[in-house]
N, C-alpha and C positions, 0 to 999 in steps of 0.2 A: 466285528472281526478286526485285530489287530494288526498292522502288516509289518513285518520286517525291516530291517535299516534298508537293509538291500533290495528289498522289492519297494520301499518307500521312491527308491533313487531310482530304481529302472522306470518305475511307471513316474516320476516326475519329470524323467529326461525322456520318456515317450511321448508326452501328454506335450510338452514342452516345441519339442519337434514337428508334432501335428501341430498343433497351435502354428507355427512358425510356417510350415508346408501350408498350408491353408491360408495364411495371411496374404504368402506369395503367391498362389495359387488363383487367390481372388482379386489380386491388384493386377496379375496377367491378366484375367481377363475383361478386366476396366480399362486398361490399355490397349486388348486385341478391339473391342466394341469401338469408342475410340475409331482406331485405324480403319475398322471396316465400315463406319458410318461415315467420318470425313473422306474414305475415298466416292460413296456413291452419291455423296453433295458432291465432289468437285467430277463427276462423272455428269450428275442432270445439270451442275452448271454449265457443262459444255453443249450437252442440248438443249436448255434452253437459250444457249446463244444464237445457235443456228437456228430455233422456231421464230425466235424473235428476227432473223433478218430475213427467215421467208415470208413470215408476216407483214412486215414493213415493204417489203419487193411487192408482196399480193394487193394491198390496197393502192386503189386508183383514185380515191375523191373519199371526205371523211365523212360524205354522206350514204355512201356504199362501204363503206369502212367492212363490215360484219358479213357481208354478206360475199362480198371480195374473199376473204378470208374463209369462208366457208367451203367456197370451191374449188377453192384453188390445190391443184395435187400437186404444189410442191411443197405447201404447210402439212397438209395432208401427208404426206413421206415425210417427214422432220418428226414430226408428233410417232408416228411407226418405227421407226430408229431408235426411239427411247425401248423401246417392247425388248430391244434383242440382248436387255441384260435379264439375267433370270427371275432376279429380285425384284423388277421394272413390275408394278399391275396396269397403269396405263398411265396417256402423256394427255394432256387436254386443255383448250385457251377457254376461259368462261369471262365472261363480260359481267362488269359492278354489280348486280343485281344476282350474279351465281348461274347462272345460264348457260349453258354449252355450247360455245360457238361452233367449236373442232374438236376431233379425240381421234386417237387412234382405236376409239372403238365407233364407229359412225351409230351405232343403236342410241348414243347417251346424247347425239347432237340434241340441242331445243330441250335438254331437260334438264328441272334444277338439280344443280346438286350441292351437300355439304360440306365444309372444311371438314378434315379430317387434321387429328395433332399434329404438328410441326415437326419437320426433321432438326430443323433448327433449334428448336424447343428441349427438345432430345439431348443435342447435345450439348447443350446449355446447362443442364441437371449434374448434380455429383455421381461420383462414379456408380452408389449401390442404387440410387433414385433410376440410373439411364440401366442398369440391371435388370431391375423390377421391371421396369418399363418395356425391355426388349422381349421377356421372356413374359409379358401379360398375352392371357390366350387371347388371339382374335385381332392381335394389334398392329393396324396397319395405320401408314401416315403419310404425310406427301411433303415433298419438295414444292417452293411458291415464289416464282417471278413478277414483280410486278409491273404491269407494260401501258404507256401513255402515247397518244395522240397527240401531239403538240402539247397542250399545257391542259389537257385534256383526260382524266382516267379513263384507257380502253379493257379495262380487263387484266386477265393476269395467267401465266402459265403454270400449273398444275400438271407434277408427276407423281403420282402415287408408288409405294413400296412396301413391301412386304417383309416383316421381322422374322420371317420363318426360315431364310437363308441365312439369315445372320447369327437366328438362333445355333444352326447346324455346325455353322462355321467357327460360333465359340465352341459346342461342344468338342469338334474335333480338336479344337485345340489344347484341352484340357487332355486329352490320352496323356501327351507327356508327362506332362504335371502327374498324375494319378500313378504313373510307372517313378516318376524320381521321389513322391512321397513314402510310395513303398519300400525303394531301396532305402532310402532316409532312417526313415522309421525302423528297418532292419538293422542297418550301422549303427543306430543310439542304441535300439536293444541289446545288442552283442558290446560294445562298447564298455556301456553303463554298468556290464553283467561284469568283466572283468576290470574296469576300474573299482568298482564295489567290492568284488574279492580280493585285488592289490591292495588299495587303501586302507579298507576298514576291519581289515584282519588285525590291525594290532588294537585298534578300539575295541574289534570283541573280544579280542584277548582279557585287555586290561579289566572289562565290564565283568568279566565272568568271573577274574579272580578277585576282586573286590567284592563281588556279591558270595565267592564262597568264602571269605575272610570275614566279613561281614557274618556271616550264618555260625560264624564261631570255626573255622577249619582251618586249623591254622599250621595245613601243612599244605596251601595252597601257595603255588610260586607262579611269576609268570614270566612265562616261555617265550620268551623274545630274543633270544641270543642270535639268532642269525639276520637281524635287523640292527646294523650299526647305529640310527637312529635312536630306536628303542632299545639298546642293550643296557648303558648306564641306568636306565627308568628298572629292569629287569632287575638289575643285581640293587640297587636300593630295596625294590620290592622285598626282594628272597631274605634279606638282613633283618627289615621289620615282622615278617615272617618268622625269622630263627628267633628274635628275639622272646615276641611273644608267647614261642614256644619255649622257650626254656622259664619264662615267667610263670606258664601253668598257671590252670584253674585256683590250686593251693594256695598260690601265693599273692592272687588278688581277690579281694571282696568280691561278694555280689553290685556290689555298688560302683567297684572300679569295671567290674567286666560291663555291665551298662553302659557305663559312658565310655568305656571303648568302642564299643560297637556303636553308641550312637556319633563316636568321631567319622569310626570308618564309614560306617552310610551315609553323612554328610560328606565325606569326599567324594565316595561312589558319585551321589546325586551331581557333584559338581561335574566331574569328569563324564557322566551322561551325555552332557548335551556335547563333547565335544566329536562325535562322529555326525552329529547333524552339521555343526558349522562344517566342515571338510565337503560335504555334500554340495554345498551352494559354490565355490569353484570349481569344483567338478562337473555339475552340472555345468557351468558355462562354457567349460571349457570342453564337453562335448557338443554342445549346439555350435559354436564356433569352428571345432574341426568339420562337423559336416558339412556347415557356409564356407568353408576354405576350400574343400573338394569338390563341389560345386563351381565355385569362384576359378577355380584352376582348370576343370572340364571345361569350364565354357573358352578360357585367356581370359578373363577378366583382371584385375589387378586383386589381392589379396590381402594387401600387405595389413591393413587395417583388421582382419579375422583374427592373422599371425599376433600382432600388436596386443590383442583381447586374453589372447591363450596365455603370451608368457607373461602378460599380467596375474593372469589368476594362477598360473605356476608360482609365479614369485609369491602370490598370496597364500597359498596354499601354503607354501614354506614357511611363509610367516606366522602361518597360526599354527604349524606342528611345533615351532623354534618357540614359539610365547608357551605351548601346550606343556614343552619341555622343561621351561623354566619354571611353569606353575608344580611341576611334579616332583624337581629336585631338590631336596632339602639344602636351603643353603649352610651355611657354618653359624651357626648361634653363638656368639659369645655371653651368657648371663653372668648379671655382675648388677648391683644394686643403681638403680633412675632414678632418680630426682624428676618428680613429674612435674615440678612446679615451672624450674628454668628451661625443661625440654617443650612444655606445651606455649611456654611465652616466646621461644623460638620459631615455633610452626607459624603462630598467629604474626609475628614481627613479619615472616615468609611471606603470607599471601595477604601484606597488609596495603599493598599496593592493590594486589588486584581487587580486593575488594571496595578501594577507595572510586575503582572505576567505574565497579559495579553498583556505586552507593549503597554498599552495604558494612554498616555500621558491626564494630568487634567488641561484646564484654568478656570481660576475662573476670572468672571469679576460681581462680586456682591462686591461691600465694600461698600454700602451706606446704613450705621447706620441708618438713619430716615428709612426708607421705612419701615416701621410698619402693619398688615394684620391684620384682625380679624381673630382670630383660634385660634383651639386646637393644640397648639405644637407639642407633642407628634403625632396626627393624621398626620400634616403636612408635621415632620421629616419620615414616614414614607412612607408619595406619594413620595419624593422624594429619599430617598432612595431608595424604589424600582425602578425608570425609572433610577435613576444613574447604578445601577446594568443592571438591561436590557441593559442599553446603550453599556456597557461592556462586555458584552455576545456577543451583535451583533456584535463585532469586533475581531474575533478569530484570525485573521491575527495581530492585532494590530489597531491604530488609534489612535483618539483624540476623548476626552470629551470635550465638553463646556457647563456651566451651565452660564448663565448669565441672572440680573434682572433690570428692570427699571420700575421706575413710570407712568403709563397712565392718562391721564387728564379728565376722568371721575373717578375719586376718586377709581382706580382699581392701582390693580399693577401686571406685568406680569414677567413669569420664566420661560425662557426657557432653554432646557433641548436636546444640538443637540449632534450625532454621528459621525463617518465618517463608518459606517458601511455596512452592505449588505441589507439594505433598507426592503421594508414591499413591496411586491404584490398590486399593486391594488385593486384586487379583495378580499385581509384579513385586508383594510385598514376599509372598513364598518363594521368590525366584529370585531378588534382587545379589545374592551370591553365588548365584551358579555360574560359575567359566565361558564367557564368550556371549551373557546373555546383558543388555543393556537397551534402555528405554530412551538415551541420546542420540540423534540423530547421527552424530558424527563418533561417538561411544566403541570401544573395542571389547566391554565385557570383561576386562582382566581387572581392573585396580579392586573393587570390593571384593573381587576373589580371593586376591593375593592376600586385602585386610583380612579375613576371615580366615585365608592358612595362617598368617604370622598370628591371628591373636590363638589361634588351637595350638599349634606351637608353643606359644607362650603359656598353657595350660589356663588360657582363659575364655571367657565368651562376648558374645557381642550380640545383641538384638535391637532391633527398630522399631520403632514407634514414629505411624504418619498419618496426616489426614490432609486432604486433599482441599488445596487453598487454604490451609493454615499452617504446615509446616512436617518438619519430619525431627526426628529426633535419635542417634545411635548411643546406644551405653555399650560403655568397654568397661568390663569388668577382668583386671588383673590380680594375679597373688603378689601381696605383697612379702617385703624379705624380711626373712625370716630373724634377721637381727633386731628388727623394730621391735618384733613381739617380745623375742628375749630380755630387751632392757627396760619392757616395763613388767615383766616379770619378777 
């Protein structure tokens, strides 16, 4: 089952929010555990201060040490004082050997008994280990003093406690949590549901009329006029549209209406992915509004949420305004290139950074005639940019090779190879679509752009890569058409 752009975006800024609600959720209560353990250690250290000085008051002679201690009912009340917290199972002094001198339960005097886990142990653990631990069935454990005779070991004070309070005391804490997940969860979904119908209505606009331009309908226009953004994208659209149509079936081959349609569905394809990128600041930019309203319910300071949002606004603008320049035809001026002295300019360009990158530039283009229809300037710039790529993809170092020759259907080709770390198979079918890139720091526009300037220029371009050996782009342009005439 396939899901929509817009249900793609609600359940990723659902999922997203949970995620996020739950994080929080479970670090509250690694810090509630936390506070309620450190309070009932600094709770039996205060009673074992006081067993410890009725202890010390009860013996008379370190020959009677135990036995002093035994009967005396002011140790005896000291050890019963610990009982009146709830959580308290009992208080008790056992002598080196584990022996029960005293307890607030007199049944367990004179019998052994065993450590049980450390509170201290407890909380020593990371947060999800002391978790586990609180919420293990059956799991009780004691608090331990350890108490001396002179220079002497007399035993040790032992409070036992019970996880089962504590358990109760997390869960109650969590209700909140569980009520502000909910509402959470509700805000992304409502949210997500109208940022997805604001934004990406002119994406499906655009997708729909492209795919019915595509299917050969070529009285498909798109309906964008009340979007000052997208109106210029509109009325370009409606032009190429009228065009088409007045060119009629009649007036182009089987052969031209083909590679029209295979133009338009390469742009379709490109212009695809650009309602997924739109998604990923939007998405952020909902999980941060609801950390902001959160952050503001409570007075917390915000400003760092605000900070996130009008980043990804600004971002967001930034990739409609790049969206927009990939869609607008610029002004072409064609007029006959000279690829010889435009390609030995590119390479003169990034002969510095290459020197950086130790990577080594042959140039086998010097033939003057080899003449191309184009906009210069548009030209010098596909190349340009693949020289740079090329250079990129060599961080260890390499070789550039730019080399051009003439083909004999009145085309001329440039190719453009690395010795680099080659393209993936699987981002070889991708490596021109709008916004998509395998560079860490990459925008997805430059081999876009190359790929509209060389179809523009009624040419092609394809890649050739293998991975850890190199890549390789041919640009195949028409040449002018005066070259052909004078050897005619």
């Amino acid at each position: 089952m396939r899901f929509s752009l817009k249900q793609q975006q609600v359940f990723g800024v659902t999922v997203m929010v949970a995620l996020i609600v739950s994080a929080l959720s479970l670090l509250h209560l690694v810090n509630t555990a936390g506070v309620l353990l450190a309070e009932s250690r600094d709770r039996f250290e205060l009673f074992g201060s006081a067993v410890y000085s009725q202890t010390a008051a009860a013996i008379a002679t370190p020959e009677t040490a135990y036995q002093d201690v035994r009967t005396s009912r002011f140790v005896q009340s000291a050890l019963e004082s610990a009982l009146y917290s709830q959580d308290t199972l009992d208080a008790s002094i056992v002598d080196p050997a584990g022996i029960v001198v005293a307890s607030s339960d007199p049944a367990q005097i004179g019998r052994a008994v065993a450590r049980r886990p450390q509170l201290n142990d407890l909380m020593a653990m990371s947060g999800l280990a002391r978790l586990r631990a609180i919420y293990a069935a059956n799991n009780n454990i004691e608090w331990t003093q350890p108490m001396a005779l002179g220079d002497r070991p007399f035993g040790e004070i032992r409070i036992g406690l019970t996880t089962a309070l504590v358990q109760r005391d997390l869960n109650e804490s969590l209700r909140p949590s569980a009520l502000a997940a909910s509402i959470a969860l509700l805000i992304a979904v409502v949210t997500s549901l109208l940022l997805a119908q604001l934004v990406l209505r002119p994406m499906h606009i655009i997708r729909s009329s492209l795919s019915r331009l595509g299917r050969g309908d070529l009285g498909a226009t798109l309906d964008l006029r009340d979007d000052d953004e997208f109106r210029e994208l509109g009325d370009v659209f409606d032009q190429v549209s009228a065009q088409l149509r007045a060119a009629s079936p009649a007036g182009l081959t089987r052969a031209q209406l083909a590679e029209l349609s295979r133009r338009i569905a390469m742009v379709g394809r490109l212009t695809a992915g650009v309602a997924h990128e739109m998604k990923n600041p939007l998405n952020a930019m909902t999980i941060h509004l609801e950390l902001l309203k959160q952050k503001l319910a409570q007075g917390k300071p915000a400003s760092m949420h605000a900070d996130v949002i009008e980043q990804e606004i600004r971002r967001l603008d930034e990739r409609i305004q790049g969206f927009l320049r990939f869609v607008r035809p610029d002004e072409v001026k064609f007029g006959a290139v000279a690829l010889a002295p435009l390609l030995g300019s590119v390479l003169d360009a990034v002969q510095l950074e290459a020197q950086r990158a130790n990577v080594s530039i042959a140039r086998h283009c010097g033939d003057g005639a080899l003449l191309v229809e184009g906009d210069a300037a548009q030209l010098r710039d596909v190349f340009l940019n693949l020289a740079q790529n090329a250079i990129q993809a060599m961080p260890k170092g390499g070789r550039l090779t730019v080399s051009c020759a003439a083909l004999p259907d009145r085309r001329v080709r440039v190719r453009v190879e690395d010795t680099g770390v080659g393209i993936a198979p699987e981002n070889l079918t991708r490596i021109f679509e709008l916004y998509y890139t395998t560079k860490e720091r990459g925008t997805g526009v430059g081999l876009s752009m190359v790929y509209r300037t060389v179809q523009i220029h009624n040419g092609e371009i394809d890649v050739e890569s293998t991975v850890g050996v190199g890549t390789t782009f041919i640009v195949v342009l028409p040449a002018v058409r005066q070259e052909v005439s004078s050897e005619q």
